[in-house]
N, C-alpha and C positions, 0 to 999 in steps of 0.2 A: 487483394487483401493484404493490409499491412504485416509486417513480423508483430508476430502474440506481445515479443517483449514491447516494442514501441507504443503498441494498443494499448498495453498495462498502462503504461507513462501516460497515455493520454487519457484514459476513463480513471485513471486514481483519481483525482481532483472531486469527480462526481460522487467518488464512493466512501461508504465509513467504516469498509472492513474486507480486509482481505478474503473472505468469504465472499461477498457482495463484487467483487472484482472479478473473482474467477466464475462467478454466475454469470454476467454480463458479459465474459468470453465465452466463456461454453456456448453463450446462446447466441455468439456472434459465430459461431464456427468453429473456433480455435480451440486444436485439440494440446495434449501432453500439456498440459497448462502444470503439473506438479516439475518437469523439469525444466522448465522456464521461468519458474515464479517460484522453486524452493529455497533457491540461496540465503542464507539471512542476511547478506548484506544486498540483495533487490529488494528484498522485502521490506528490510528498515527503508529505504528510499523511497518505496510507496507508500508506506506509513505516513514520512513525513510530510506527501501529498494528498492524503485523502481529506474530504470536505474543502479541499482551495486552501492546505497547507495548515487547517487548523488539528490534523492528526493526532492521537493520544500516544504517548511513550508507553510502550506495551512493556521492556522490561527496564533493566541498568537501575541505578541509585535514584530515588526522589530528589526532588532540588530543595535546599535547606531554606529553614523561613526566613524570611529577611527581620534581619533584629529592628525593632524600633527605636527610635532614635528621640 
């Protein structure tokens, strides 16, 4: 069985939420999934792989409109 974190890295793509991630490990085996997967900065990193890197920015500043020209 692979390391939980590398699994993360590899089922993120498929998933749309860090919920849905630690489901699909739970039920692959893999346990203590809160200390392997709390960091915020693993977290941001799988964020920015879930759906195949189309991920939503969960926090920090919106991005500003673009002025028309």
């Amino acid at each position: 069985m692979p390391n939980v974190l590398a699994r993360a890295f590899e089922l993120a793509p498929e998933c749309g939420t860090m919920k849905e991630l630690r489901r699909r490990l739970a039920a692959e085996g893999h346990t203590r999934l809160d200390e392997h997967l709390g960091g915020l900065g693993t977290q941001r990193q799988l964020r920015t792989l879930f759906n195949r890197g189309d991920g939503q920015r969960k926090r920090g500043p919106k991005a500003a409109p673009l002025a028309a020209e």
